[in-house]
C-alpha positions in Angstrom: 5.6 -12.7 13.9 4.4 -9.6 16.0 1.1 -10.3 17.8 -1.2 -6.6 17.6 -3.4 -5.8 20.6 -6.6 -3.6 21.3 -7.9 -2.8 24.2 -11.9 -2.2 24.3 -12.3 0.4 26.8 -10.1 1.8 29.3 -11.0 -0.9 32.6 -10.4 -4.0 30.1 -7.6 -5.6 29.3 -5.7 -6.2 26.3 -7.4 -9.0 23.7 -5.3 -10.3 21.1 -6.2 -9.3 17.6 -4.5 -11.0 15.0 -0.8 -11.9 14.5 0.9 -9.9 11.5 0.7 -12.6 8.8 2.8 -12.6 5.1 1.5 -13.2 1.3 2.3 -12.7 -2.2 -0.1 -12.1 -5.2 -0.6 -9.5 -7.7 -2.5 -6.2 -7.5 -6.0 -6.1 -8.8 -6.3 -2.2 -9.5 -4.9 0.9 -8.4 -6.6 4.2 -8.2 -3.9 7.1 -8.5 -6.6 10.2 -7.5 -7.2 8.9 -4.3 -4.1 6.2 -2.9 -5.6 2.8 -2.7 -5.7 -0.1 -4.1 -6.8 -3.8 -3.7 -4.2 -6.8 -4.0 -5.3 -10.4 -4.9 -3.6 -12.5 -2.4 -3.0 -16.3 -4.0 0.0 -17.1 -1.6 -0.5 -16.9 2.2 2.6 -17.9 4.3 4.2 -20.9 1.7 0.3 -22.1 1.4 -1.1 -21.7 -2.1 -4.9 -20.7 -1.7 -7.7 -22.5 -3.5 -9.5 -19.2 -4.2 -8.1 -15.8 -3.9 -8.4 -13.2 -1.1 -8.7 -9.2 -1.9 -6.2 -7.6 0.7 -6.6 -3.4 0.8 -3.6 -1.6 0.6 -3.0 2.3 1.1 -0.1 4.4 -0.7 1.5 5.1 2.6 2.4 1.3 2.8 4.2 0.8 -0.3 7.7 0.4 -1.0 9.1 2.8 -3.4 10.4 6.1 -3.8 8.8 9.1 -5.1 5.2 8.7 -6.0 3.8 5.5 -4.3 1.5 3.5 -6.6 0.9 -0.4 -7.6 0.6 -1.1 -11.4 -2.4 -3.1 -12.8 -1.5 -6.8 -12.7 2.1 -6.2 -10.8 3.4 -8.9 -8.8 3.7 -7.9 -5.2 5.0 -9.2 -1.7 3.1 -8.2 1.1 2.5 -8.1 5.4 -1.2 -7.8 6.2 -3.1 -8.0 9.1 -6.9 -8.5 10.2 -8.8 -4.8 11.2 -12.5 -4.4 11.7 -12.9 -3.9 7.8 -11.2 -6.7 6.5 -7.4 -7.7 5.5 -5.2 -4.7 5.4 -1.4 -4.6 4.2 0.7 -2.6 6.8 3.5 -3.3 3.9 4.0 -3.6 0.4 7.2 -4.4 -1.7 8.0 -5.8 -5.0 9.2 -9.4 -5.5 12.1 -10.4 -3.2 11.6 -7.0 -1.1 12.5 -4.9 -4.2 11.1 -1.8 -4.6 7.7 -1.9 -6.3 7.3 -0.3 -9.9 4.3 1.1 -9.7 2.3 3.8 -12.6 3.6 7.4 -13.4 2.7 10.5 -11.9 -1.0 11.2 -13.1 -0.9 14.9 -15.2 -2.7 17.5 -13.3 -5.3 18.9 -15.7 -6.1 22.2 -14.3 -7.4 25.1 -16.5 -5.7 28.6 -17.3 -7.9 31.0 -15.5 -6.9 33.3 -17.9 -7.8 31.7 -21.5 -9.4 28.7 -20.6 -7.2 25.9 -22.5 -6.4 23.1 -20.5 -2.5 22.4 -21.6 -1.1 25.2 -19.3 -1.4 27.6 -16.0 -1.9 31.8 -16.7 1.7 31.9 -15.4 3.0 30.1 -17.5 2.1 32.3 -20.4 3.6 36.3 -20.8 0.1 37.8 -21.7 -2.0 40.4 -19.8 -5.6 39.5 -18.2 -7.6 38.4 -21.1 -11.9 39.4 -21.1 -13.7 37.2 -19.8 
């Protein structure tokens, strides 16, 4: 296990934080719009927990290709480590270090600024500058 280090100022020296440590659970929710997500960690190490711990995860950290997100409810393997707000994953993979399988792609809903309807962009369509 790697050991992480801070140093509080620049005369002190280094403190040990917290050593990386491993888990596996599932992942609680997953918000697409802005890349986060909490996990529920039930497994720490090969210790089974008596309650739960929420873990925070960012999209950065997850282990997949293309658009990185955590499905409601997927199981998930997971390094974390302790920062001043709480646990946070510094990686994310599927069972068995497989790639996670995450949700799709949310659908941009942007309006036409020419017409107003919501299904497409002005260019798009082949028409000239509609009145406003």
């Amino acid at each position: 296990m790697a050991a992480v280090f801070h140093q509080q100022s620049a005369g002190e020296e280094l403190v040990r934080v917290s050593p990386t440590q491993y888990g596996s659970g599932t992942c609680k929710w997953f918000n697409t719009r802005l890349g986060f997500s909490f996990l529920t960690m039930t497994t720490m190490g090969s210790m089974n927990l008596d309650s739960p711990i929420e873990v925070f995860v960012h999209q950065d950290k997850i282990h997949m290709k293309g658009f990185r997100s955590l499905k409601d409810g997927e199981a998930v393997q997971f390094a974390f480590m302790e920062s001043p707000e709480g646990l946070e994953c510094i990686w994310v993979t599927g069972p068995g270090g497989a790639y996670c399988i995450g949700k799709k792609k949310p659908q941009r809903k942007d309006k036409c600024y020419n017409c107003g309807e919501w299904s497409h962009h002005a260019k798009e369509r082949k028409l000239p500058p509609q009145p406003k």
